[in-house]
Biopython code that builds the backbone (N, CA, C, O; Angstrom):
import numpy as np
from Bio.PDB.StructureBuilder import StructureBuilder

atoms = [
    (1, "UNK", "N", (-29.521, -35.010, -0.310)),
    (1, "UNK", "CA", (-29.625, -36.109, 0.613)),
    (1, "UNK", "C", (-28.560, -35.918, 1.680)),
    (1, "UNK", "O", (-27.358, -35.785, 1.449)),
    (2, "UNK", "N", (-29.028, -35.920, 2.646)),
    (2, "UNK", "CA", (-28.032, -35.775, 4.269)),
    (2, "UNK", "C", (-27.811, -37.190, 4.548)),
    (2, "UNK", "O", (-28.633, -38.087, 4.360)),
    (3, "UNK", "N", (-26.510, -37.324, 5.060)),
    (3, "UNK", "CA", (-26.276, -38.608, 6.045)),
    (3, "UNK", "C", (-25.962, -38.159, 7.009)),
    (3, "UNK", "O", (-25.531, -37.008, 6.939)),
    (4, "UNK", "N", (-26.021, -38.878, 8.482)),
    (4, "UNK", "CA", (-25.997, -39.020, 9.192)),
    (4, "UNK", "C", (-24.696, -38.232, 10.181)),
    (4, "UNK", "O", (-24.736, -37.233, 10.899)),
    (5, "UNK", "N", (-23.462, -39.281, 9.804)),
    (5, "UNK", "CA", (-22.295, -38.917, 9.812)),
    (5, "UNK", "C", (-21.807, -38.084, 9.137)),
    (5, "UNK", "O", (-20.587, -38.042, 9.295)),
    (6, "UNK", "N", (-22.272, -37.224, 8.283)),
    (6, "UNK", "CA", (-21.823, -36.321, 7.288)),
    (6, "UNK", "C", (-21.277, -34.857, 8.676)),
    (6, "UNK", "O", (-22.031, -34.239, 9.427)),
    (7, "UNK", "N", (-20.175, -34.770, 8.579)),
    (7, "UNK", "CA", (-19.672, -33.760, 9.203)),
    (7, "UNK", "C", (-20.530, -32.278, 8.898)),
    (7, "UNK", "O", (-20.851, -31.536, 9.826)),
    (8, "UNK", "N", (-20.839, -31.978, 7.482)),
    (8, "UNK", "CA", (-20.803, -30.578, 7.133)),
    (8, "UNK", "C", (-21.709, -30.337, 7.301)),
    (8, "UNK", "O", (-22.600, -31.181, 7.197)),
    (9, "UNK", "N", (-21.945, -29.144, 7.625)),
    (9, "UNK", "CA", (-23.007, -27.843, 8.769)),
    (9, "UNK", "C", (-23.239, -26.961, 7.782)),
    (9, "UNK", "O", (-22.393, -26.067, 7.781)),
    (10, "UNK", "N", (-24.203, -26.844, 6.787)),
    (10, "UNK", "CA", (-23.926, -24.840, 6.094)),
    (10, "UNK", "C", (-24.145, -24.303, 7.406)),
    (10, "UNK", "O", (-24.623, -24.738, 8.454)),
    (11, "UNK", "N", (-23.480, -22.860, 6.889)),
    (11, "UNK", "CA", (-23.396, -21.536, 7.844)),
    (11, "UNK", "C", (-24.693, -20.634, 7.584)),
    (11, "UNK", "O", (-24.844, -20.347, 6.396)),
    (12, "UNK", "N", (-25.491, -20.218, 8.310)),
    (12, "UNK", "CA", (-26.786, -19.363, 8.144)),
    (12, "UNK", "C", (-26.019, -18.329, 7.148)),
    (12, "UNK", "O", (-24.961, -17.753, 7.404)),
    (13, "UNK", "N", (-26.570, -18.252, 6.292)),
    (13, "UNK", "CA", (-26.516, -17.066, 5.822)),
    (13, "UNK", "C", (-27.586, -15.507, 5.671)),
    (13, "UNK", "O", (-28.710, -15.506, 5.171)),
    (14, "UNK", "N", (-27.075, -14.635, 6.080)),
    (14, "UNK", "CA", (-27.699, -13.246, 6.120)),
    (14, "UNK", "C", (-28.309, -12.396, 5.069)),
    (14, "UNK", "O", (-27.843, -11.808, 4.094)),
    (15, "UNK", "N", (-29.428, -12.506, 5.543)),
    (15, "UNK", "CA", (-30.083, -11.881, 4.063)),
    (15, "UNK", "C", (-29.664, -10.351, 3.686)),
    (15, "UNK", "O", (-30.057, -9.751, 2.686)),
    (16, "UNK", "N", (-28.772, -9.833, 4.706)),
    (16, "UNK", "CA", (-28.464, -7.951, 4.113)),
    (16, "UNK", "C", (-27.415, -8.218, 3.343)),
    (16, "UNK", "O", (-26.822, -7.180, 3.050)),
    (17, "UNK", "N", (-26.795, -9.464, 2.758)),
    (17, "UNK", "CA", (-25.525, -9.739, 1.744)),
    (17, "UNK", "C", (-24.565, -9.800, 2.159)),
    (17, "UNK", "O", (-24.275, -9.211, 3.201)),
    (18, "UNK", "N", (-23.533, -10.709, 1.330)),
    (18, "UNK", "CA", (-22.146, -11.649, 1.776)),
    (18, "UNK", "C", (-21.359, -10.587, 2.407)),
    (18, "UNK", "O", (-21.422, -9.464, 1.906)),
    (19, "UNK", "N", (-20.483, -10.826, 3.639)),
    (19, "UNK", "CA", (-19.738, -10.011, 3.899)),
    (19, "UNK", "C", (-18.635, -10.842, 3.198)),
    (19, "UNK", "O", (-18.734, -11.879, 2.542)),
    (20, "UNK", "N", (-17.313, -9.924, 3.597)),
    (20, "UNK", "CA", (-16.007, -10.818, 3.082)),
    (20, "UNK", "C", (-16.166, -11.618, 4.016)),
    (20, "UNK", "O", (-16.480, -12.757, 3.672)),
    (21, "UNK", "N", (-16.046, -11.399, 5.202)),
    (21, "UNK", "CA", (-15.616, -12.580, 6.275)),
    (21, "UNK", "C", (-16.135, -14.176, 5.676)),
    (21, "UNK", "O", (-15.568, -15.187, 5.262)),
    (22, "UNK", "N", (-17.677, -13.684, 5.926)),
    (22, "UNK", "CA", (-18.346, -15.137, 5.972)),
    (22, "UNK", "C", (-17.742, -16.300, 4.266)),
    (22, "UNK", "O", (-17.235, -17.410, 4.103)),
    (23, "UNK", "N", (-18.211, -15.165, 3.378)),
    (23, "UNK", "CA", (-17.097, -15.153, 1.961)),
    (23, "UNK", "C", (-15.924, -16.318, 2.393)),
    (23, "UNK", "O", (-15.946, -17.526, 2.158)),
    (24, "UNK", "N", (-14.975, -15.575, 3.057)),
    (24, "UNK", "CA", (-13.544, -16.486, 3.725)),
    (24, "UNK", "C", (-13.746, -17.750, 3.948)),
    (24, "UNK", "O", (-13.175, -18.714, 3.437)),
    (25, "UNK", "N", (-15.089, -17.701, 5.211)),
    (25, "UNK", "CA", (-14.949, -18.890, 5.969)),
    (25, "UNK", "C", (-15.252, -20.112, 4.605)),
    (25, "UNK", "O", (-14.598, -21.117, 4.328)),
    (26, "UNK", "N", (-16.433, -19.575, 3.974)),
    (26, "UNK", "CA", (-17.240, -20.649, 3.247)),
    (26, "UNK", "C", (-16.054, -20.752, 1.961)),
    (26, "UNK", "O", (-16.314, -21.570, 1.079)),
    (27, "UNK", "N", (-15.066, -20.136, 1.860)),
    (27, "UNK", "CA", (-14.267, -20.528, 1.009)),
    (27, "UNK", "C", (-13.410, -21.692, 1.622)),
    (27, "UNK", "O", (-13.064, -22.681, 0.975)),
    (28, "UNK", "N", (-13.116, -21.475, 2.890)),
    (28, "UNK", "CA", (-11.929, -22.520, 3.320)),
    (28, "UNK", "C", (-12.646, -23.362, 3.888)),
    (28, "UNK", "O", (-11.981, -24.377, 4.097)),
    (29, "UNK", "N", (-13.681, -23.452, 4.246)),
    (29, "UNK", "CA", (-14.619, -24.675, 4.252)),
    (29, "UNK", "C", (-14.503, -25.393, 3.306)),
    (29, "UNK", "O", (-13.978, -26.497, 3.450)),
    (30, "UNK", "N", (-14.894, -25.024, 2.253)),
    (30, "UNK", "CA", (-15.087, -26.067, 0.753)),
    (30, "UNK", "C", (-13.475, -25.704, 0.183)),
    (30, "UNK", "O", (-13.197, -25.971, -0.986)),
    (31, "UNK", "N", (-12.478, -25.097, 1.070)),
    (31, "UNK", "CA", (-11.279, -26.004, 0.219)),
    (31, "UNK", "C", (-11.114, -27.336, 1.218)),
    (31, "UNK", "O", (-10.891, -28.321, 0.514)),
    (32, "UNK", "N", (-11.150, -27.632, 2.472)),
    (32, "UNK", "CA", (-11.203, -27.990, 3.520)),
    (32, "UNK", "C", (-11.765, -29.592, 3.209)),
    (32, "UNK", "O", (-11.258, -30.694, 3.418)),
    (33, "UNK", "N", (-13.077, -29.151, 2.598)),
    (33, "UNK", "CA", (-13.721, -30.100, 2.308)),
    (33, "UNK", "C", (-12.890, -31.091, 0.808)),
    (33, "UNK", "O", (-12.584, -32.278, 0.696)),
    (34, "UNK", "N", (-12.797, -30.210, 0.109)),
    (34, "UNK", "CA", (-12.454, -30.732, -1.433)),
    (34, "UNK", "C", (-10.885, -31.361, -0.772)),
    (34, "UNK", "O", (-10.447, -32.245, -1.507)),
    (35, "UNK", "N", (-10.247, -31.157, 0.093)),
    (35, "UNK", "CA", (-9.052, -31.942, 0.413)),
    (35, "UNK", "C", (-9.748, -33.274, 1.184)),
    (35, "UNK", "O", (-9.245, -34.398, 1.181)),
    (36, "UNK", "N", (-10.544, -33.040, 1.599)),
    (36, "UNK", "CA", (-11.010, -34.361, 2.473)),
    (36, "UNK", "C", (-11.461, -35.485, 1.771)),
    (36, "UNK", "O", (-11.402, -36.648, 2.170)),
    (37, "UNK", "N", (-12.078, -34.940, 0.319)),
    (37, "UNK", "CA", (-12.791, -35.959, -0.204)),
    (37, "UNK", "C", (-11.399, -36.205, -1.306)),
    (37, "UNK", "O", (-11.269, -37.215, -1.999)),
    (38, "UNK", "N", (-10.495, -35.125, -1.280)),
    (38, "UNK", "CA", (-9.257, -35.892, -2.487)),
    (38, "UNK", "C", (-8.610, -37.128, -1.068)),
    (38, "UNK", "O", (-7.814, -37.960, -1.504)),
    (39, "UNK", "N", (-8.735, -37.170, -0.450)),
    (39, "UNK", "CA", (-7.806, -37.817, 0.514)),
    (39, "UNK", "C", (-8.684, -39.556, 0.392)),
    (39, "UNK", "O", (-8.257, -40.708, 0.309)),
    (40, "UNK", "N", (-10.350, -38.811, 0.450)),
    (40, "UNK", "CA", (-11.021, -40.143, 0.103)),
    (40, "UNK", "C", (-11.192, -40.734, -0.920)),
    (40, "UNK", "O", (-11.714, -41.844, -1.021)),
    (41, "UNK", "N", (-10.717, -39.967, -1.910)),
    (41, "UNK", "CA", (-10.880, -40.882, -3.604)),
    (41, "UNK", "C", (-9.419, -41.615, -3.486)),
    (41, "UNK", "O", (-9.341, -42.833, -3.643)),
    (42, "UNK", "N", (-8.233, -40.791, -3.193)),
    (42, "UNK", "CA", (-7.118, -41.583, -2.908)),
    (42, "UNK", "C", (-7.062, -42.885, -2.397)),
    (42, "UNK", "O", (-6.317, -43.711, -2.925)),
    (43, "UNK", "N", (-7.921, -43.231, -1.210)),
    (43, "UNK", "CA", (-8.190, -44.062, -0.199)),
    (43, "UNK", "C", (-8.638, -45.022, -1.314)),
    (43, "UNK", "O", (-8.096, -46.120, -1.184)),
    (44, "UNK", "N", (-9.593, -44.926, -2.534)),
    (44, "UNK", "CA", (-10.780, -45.600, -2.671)),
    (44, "UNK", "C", (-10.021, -46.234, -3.829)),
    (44, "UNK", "O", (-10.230, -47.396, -4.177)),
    (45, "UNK", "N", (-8.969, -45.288, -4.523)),
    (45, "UNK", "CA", (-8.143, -45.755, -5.869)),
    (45, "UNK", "C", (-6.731, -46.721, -5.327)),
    (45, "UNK", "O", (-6.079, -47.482, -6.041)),
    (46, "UNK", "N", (-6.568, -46.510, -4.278)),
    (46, "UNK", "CA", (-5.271, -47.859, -3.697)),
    (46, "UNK", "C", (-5.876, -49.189, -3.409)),
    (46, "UNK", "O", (-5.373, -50.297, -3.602)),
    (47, "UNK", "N", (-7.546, -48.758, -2.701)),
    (47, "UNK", "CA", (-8.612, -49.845, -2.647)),
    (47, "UNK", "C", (-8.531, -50.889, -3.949)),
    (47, "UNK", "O", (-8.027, -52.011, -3.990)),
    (48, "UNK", "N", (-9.174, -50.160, -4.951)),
    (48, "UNK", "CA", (-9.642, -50.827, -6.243)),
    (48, "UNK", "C", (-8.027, -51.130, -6.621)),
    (48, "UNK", "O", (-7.947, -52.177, -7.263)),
    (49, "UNK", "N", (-6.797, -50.529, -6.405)),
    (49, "UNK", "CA", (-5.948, -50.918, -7.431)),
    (49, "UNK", "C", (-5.468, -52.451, -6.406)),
    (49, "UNK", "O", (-5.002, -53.444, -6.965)),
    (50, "UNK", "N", (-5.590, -52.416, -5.555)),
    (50, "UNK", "CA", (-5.331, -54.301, -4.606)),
    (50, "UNK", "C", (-6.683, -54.964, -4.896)),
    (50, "UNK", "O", (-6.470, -56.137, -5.203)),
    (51, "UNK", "N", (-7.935, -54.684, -4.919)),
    (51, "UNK", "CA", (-8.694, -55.331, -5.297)),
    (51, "UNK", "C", (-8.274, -55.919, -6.593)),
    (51, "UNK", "O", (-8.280, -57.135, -6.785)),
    (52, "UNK", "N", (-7.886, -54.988, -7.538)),
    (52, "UNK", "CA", (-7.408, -55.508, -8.806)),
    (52, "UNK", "C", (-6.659, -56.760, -9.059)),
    (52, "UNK", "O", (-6.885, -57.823, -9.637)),
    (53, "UNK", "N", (-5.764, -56.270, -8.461)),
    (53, "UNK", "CA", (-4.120, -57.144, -7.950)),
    (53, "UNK", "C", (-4.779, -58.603, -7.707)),
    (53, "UNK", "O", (-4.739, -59.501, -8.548)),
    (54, "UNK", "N", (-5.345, -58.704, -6.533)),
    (54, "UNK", "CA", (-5.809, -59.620, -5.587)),
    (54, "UNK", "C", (-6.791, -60.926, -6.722)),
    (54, "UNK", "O", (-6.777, -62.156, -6.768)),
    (55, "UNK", "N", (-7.547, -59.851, -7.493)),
    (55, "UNK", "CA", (-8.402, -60.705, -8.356)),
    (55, "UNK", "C", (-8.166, -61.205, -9.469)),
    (55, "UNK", "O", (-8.955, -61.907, -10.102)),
    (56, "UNK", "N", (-6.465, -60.718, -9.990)),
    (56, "UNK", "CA", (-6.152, -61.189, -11.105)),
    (56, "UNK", "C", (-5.190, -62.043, -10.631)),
    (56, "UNK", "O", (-4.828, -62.907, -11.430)),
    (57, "UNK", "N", (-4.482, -62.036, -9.132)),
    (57, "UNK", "CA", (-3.743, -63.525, -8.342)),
    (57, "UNK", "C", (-4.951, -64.553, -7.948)),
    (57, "UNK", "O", (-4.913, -65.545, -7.220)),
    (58, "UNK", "N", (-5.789, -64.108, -8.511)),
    (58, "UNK", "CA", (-6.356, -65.458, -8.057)),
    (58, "UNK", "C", (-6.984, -65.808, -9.181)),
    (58, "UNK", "O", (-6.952, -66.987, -9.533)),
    (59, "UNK", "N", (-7.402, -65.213, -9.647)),
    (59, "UNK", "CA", (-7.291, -65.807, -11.520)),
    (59, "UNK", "C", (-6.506, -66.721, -11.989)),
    (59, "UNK", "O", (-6.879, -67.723, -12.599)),
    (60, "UNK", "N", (-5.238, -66.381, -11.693)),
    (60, "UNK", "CA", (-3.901, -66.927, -11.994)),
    (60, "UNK", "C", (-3.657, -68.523, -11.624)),
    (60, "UNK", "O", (-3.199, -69.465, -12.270)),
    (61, "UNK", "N", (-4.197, -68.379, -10.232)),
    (61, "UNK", "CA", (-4.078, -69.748, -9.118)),
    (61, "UNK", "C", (-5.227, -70.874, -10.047)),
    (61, "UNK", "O", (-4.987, -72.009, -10.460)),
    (62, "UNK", "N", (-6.410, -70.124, -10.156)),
    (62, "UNK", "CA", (-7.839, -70.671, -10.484)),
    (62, "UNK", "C", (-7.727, -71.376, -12.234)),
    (62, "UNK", "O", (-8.088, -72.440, -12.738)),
    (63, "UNK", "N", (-7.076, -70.214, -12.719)),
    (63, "UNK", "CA", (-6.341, -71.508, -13.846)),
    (63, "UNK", "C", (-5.380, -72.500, -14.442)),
    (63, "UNK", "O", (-5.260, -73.083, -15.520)),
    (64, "UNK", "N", (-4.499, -72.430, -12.840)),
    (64, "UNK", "CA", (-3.229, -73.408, -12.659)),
    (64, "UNK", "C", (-3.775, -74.430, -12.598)),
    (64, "UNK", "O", (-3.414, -75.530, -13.016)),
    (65, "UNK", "N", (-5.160, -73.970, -11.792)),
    (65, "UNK", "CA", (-5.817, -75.646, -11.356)),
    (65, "UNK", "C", (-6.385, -76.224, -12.174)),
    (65, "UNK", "O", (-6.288, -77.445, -12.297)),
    (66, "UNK", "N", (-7.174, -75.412, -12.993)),
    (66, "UNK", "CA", (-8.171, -75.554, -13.920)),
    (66, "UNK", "C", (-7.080, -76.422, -15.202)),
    (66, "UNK", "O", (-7.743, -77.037, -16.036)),
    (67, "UNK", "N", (-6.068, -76.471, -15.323)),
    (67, "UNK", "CA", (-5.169, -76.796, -16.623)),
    (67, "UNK", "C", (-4.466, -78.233, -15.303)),
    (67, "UNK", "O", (-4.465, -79.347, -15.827)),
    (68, "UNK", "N", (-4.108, -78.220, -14.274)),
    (68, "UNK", "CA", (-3.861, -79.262, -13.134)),
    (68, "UNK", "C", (-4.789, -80.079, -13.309)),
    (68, "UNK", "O", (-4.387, -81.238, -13.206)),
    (69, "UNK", "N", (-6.424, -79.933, -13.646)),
    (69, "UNK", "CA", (-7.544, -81.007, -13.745)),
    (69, "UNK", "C", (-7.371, -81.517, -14.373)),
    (69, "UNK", "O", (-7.238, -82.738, -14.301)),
    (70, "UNK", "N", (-7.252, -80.618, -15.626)),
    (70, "UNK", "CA", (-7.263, -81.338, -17.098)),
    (70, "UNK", "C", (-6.441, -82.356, -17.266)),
    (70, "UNK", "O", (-6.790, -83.515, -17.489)),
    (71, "UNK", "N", (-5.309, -81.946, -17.161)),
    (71, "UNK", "CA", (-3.875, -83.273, -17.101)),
    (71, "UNK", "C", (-4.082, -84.625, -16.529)),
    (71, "UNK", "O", (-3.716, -85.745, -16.884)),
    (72, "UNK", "N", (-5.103, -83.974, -15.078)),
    (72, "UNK", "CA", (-5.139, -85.047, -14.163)),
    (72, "UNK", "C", (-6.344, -85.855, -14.995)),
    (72, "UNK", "O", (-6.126, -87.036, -15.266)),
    (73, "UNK", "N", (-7.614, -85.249, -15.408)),
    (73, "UNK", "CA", (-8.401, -86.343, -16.195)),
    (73, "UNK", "C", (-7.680, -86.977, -17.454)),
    (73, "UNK", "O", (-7.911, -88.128, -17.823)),
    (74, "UNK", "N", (-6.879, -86.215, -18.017)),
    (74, "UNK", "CA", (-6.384, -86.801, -18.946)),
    (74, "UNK", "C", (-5.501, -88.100, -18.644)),
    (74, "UNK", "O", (-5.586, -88.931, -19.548)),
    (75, "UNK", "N", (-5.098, -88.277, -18.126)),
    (75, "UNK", "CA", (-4.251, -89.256, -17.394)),
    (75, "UNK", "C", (-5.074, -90.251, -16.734)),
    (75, "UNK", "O", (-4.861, -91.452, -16.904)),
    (76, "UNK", "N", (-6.011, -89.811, -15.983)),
    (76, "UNK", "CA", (-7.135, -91.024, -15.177)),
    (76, "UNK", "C", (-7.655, -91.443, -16.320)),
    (76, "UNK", "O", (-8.347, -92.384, -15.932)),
    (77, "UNK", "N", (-7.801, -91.374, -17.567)),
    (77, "UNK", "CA", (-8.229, -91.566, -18.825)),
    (77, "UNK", "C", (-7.781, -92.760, -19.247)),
    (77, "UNK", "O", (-8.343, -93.854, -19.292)),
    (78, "UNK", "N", (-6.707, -92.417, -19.549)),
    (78, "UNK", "CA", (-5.608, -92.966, -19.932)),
    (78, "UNK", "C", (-5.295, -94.436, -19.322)),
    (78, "UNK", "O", (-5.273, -95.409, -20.075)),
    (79, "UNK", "N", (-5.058, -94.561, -17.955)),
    (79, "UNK", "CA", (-5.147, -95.410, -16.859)),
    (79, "UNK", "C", (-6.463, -96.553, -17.211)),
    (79, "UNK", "O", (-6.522, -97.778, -17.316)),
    (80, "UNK", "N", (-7.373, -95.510, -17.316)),
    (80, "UNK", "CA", (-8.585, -96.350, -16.833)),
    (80, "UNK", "C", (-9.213, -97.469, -18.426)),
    (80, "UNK", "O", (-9.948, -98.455, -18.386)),
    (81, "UNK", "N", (-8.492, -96.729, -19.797)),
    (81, "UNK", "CA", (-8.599, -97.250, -20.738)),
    (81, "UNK", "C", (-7.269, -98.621, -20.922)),
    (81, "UNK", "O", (-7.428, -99.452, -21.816)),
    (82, "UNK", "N", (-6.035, -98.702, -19.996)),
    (82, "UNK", "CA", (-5.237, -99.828, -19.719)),
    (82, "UNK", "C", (-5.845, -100.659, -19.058)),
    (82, "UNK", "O", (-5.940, -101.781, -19.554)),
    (83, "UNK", "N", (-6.416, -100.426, -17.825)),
    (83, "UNK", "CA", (-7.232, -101.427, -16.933)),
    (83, "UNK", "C", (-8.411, -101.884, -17.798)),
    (83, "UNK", "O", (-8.703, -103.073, -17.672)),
    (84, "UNK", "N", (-8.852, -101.444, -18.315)),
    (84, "UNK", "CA", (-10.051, -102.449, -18.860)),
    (84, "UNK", "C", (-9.514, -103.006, -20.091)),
    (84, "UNK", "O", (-10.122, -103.993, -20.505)),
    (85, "UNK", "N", (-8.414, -102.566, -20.846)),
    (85, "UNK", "CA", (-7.609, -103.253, -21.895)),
    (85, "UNK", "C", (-6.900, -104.798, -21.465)),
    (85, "UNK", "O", (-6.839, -105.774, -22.212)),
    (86, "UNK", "N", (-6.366, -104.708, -19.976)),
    (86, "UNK", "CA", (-6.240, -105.840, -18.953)),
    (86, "UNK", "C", (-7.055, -106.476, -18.574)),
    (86, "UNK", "O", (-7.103, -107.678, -18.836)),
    (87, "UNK", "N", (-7.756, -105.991, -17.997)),
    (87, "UNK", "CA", (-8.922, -106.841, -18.027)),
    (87, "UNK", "C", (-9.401, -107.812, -19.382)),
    (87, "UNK", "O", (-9.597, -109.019, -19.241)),
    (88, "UNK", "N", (-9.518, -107.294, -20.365)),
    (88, "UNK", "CA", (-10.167, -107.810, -21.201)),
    (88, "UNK", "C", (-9.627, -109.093, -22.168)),
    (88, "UNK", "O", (-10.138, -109.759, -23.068)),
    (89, "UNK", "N", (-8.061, -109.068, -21.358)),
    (89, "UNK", "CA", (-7.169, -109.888, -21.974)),
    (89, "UNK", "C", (-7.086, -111.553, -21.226)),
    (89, "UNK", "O", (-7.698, -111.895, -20.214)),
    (90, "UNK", "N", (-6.126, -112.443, -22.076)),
    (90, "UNK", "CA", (-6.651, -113.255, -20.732)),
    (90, "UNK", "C", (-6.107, -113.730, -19.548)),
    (90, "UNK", "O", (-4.989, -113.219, -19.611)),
    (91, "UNK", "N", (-6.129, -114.314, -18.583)),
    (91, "UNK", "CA", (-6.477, -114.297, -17.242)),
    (91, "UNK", "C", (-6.412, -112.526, -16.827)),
    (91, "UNK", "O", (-5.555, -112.073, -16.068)),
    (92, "UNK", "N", (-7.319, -111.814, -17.386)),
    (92, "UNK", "CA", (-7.026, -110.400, -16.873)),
    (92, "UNK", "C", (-8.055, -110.554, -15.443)),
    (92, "UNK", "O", (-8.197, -109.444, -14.930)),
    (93, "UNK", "N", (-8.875, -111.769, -14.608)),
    (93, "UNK", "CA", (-9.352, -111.774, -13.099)),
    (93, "UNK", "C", (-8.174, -112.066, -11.997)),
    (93, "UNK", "O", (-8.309, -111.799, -10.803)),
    (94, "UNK", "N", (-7.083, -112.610, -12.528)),
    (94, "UNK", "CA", (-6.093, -112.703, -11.907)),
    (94, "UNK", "C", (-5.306, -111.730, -11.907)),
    (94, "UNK", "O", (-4.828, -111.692, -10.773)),
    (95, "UNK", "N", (-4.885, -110.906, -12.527)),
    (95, "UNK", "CA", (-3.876, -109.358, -12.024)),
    (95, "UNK", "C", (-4.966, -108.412, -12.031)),
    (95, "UNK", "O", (-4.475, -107.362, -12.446)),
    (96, "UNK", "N", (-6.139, -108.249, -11.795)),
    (96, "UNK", "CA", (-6.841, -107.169, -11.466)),
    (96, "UNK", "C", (-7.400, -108.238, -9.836)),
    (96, "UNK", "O", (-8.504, -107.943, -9.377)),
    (97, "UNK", "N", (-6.814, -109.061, -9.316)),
    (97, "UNK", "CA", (-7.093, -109.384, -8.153)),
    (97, "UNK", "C", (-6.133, -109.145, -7.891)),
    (97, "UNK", "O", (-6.181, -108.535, -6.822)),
    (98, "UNK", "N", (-4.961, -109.270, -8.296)),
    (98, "UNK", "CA", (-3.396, -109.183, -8.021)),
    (98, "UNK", "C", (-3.088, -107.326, -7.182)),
    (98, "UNK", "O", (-2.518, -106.881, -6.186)),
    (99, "UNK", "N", (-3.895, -106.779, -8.374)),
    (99, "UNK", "CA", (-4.041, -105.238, -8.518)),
    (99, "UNK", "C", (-4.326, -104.515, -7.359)),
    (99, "UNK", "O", (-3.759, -103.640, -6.704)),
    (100, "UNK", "N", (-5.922, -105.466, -7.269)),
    (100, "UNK", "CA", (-6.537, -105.034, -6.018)),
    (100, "UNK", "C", (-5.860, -105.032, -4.385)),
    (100, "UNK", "O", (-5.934, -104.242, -3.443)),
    (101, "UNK", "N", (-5.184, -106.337, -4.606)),
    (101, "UNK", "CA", (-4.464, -106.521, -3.397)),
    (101, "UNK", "C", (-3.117, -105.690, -3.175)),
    (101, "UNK", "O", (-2.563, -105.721, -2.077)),
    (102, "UNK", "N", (-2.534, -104.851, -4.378)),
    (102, "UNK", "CA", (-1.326, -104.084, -4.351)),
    (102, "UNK", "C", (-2.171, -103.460, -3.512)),
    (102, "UNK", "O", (-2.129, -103.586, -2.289)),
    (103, "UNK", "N", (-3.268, -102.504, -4.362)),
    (103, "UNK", "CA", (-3.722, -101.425, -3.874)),
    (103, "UNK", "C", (-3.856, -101.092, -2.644)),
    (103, "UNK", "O", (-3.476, -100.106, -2.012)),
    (104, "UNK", "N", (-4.682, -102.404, -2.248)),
    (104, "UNK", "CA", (-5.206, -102.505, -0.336)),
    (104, "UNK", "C", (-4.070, -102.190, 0.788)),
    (104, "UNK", "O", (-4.132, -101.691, 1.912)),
    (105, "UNK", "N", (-2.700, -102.846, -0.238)),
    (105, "UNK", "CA", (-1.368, -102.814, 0.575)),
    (105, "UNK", "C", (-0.895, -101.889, 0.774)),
    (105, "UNK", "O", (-0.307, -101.635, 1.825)),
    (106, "UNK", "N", (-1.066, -100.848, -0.533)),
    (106, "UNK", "CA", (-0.390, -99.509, -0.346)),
    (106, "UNK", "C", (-1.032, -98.034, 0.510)),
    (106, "UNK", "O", (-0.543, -97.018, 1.004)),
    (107, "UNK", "N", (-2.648, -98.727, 0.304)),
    (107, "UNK", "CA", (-3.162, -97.884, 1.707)),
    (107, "UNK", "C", (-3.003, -98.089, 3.109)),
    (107, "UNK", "O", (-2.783, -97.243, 3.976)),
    (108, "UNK", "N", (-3.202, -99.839, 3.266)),
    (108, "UNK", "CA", (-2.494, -99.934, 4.102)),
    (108, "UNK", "C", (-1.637, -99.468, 5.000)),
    (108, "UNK", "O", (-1.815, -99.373, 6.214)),
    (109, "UNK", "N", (-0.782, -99.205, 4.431)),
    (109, "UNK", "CA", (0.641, -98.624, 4.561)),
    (109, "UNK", "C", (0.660, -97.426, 4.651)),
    (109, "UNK", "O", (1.228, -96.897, 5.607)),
    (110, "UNK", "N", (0.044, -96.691, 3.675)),
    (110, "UNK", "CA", (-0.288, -95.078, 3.670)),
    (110, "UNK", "C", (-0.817, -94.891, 5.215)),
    (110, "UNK", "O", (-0.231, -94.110, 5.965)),
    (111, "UNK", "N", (-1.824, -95.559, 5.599)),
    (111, "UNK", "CA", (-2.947, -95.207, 6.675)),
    (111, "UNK", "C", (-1.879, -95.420, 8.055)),
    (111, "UNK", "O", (-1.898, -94.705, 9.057)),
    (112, "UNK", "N", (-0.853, -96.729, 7.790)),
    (112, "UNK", "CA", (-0.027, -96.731, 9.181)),
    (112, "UNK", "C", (0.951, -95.690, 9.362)),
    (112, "UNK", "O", (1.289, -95.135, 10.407)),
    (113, "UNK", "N", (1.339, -95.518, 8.229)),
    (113, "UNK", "CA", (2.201, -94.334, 8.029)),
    (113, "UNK", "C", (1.709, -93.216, 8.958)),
    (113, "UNK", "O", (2.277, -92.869, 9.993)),
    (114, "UNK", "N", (0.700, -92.752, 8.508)),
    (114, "UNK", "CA", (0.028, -91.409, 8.980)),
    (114, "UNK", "C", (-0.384, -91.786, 10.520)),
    (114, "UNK", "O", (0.019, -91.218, 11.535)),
    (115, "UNK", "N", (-1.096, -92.655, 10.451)),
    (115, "UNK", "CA", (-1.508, -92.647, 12.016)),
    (115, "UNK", "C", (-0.139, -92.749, 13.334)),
    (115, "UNK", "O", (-0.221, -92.474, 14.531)),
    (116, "UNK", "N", (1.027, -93.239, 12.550)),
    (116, "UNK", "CA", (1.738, -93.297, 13.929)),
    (116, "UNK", "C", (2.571, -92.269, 13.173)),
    (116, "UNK", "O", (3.624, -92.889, 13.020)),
    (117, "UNK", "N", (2.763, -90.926, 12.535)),
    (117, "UNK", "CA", (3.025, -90.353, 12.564)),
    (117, "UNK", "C", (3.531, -88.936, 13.427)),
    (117, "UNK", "O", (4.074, -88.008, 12.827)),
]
sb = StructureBuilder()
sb.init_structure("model")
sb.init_model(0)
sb.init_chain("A")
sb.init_seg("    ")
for serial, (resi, resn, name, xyz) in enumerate(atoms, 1):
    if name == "N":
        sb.init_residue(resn, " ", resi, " ")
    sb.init_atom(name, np.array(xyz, "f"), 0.0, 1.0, " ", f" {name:<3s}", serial, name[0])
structure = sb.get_structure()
C-alpha cells in the first residue's frame, strides 16, 4: 500500500545484476530510512507516555470529585433529615418560615454583594 506523502521512490533496478554501487545506494537508503522511522516511533512513545500522564491526572481530579459528591450528598442528607425532623415538631411552620426568610436574606445579600462588586 502507497501513500501519498510517502517520500520513498525504489530505484529501477537492472536486470544484468546488482552492481556494488546501486548495492550502496539501496543500503543507505534503508539505513536512512530505518533512522527516520526510529526518530518516528520515538516521537510516537513521548506521545503515548503524556497521553498516559495526562489521563491518569485526570483520573485523579475525576475522583477527588467523585468522593467531593459523596460527602456533599452525604451531608445534604443529613440536613435534609433535620429539616423535616423540625418541621415535624411543634410550631415547626414558624422556624421553617423563620428559615425561609434567613435564607431569602442571605441571597439577598449574596446577589448585592456580587452585583456591585
Amino acid at each position: 500500500m502507497r501513500r501519498n506523502n510517502y517520500p520513498y521512490q525504489p530505484l529501477n533496478q537492472q536486470p544484468s545484476g546488482p552492481h556494488p554501487a546501486s548495492h550502496d545506494a539501496l543500503e543507505a537508503e534503508n539505513e536512512q530510512a530505518a533512522e527516520e522511522l526510529k526518530q518516528k516511533i520515538g516521537a510516537l512513545k513521548s506521545l503515548t507516555i503524556d497521553i498516559g500522564n495526562e489521563v491518569r491526572y485526570q483520573d485523579k481530579l475525576l475522583r477527588g470529585i467523585d468522593d467531593d459528591m459523596d460527602r456533599t450528598s452525604g451531608f445534604l442528607g443529613n440536613t435534609m433529615t433535620r429539616v423535616v425532623r423540625l418541621a415535624k415538631q411543634g410550631g415547626g411552620a414558624r422556624q421553617m418560615c423563620y428559615m425561609f426568610l434567613f435564607v431569602l436574606v442571605v441571597f439577598f445579600i449574596l446577589w448585592i454583594t456580587l452585583k456591585f462588586k
